[in-house]
N, C-alpha and C positions, 0 to 999 in steps of 0.2 A: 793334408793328403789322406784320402781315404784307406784304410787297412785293407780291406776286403781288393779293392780294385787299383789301386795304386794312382791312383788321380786326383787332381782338385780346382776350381774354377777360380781366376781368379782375378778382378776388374782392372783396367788397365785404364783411369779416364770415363768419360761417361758416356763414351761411344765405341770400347774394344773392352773384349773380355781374352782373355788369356788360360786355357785347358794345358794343365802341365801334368805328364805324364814323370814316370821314375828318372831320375837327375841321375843321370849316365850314358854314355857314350855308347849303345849297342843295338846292334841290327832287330831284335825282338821289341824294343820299345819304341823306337824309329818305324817299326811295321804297324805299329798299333798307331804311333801318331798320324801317318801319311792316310791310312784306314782311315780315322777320325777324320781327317780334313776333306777326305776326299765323299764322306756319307754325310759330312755339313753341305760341303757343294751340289751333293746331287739333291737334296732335302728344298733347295731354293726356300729360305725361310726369307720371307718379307722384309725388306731392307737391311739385308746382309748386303754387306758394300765389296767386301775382300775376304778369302780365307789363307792364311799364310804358315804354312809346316815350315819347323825346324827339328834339329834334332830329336825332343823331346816334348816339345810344346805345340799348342797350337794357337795363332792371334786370329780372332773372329772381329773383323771391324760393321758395324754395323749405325743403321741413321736411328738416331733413340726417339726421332717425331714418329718413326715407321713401324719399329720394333717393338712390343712389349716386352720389357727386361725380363720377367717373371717366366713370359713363355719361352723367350730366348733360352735362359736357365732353365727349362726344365727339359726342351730341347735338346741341349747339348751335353747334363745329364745323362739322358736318354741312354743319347749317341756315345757316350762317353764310357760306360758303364757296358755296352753290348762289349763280349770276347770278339776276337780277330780268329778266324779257322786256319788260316794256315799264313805264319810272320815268315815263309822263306821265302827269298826272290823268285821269281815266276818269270819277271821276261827275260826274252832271249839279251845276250849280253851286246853292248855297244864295244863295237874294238875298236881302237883308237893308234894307230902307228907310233911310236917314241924313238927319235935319236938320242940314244943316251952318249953325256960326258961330253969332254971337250968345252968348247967356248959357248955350246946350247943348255950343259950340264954341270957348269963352274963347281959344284958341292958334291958331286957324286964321289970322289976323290975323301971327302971329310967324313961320309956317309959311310964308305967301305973301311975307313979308321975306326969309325966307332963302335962296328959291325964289326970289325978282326976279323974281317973277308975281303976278297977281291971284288974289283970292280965290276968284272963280270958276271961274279955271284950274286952283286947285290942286283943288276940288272934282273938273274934268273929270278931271284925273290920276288920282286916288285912285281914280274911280268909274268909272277906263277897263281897269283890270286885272283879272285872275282869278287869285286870291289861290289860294295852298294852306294849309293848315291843317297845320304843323310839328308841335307838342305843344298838351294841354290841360295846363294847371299855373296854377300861383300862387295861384290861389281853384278851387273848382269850376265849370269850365264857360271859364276863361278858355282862353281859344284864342290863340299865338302865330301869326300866318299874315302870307306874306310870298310875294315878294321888295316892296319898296315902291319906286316908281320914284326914283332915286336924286336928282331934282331936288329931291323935296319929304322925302325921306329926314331929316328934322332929329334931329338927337340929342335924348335925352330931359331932363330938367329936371336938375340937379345936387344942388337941394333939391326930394325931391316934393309934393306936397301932402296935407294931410292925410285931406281926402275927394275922391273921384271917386265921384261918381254913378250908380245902374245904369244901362245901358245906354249909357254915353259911349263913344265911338270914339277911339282914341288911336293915334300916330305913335309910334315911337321909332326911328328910324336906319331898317333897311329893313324893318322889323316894324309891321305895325298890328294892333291886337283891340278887342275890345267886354271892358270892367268890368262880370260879371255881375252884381254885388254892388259896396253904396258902402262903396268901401274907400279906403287909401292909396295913393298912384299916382305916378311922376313923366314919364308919357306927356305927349306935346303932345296936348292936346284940341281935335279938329276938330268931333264934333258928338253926335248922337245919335240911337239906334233904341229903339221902344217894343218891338222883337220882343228875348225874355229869351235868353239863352245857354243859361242854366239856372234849371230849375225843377224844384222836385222833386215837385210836384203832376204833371206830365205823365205820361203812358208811358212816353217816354223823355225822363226829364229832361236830358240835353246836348244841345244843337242841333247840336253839330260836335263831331269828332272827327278823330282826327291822318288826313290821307289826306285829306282832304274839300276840294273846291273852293267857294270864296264868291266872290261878287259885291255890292258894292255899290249902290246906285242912290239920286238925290238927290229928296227929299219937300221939300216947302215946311213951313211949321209951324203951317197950320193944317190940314194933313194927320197931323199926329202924334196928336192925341189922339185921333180915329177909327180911327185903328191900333193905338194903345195899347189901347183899347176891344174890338176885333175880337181881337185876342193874346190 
């Protein structure tokens, strides 16, 4: 890891090289990686296959009959080593409707336990921040986004469960997302939106992507099926 600029390049195989930024969870080094990934993309360097942000890293997959490794490395360098002018979120916020609790929010009950608050409180919390959007991973469309106010921050289940339902909203320590797809899960389930993550009938099927500011706000429940409707 370089001292000066907190980064270092690192091979992953002989056709992906991997830029990892400072190993931590936060919106300032998350702005620097999406930065980097997004001035690799626009760069169009010769047999660059994919460029893929996560939290703190970036995977560059590239064809090595195409790419000169050398110039690849001094490229990303480069790019690596420029400052970011301004790491605060800039776009306007994605708001998303939430039925919280009940049989959509099975864990929001555990949540306000560990929180030594009311259920309602913990709803206010959740739906008082502007989330940034870290990476899409784990299924399509799922969005890690955080920081989660550290009150109701509850670690995530130890055993998960075997379904989580689309469009459930879950907790895991300072991380919350929406389950595009019902899949395996072991997030605290506080509640649920009829608006999809992803869809791949749309234009653009991801609703967010890494960079992107979210907003919550809380729907009663017989609000939800005239929104699910409308979606």
């Amino acid at each position: 890891m370089k001292d000066a600029n907190r980064w270092r390049i690192v091979p992953a195989g002989d056709s992906a090289l991997v830029v990892e930024f400072e190993e931590r969870i936060d919106p300032i080094v998350n702005a620097r990686t999406v930065a980097f990934a997004d001035a690799v993309q626009a760069a169009n360097i010769s047999g660059v296959r994919d460029v893929v942000p996560s939290f703190r890293s970036v995977a560059v997959y590239f064809d090595p009959l195409r790419t000169p490794y050398d110039r690849l490395v001094a490229k990303l360098e480069e790019e690596a080593a420029r400052p970011i002018a301004d790491a605060t979120i800039n776009r306007d916020p994605i708001r998303i409707p939430v039925c919280y609790g009940g049989d959509f929010g099975p864990d929001l009950s555990h949540v306000a336990a560990f929180a030594k608050m009311s259920e309602a409180d913990v709803v206010r919390v959740h739906t008082s921040a502007t989330y940034r959007v870290f990476m899409v991973g784990f299924v399509a469309g799922f969005a890690y986004m955080g920081i989660v106010d550290q009150r109701i921050a509850m670690p995530r289940h130890s055993t998960p469960r075997v379904r989580v339902p689309l469009g459930t909203v879950g907790i895991a320590g300072v991380q919350t997302g929406i389950y595009p797809a019902e899949t395996p899960g072991g997030w605290q389930l506080i509640g649920r939106t009829p608006v999809k993550p992803f869809d791949a009938a749309r234009a653009e099927p991801f609703l967010m992507k890494a960079g992107d500011a979210v907003q919550f706000y809380a729907i009663e429940r017989s609000e939800f099926g005239s929104l699910k409707s409308e979606v």
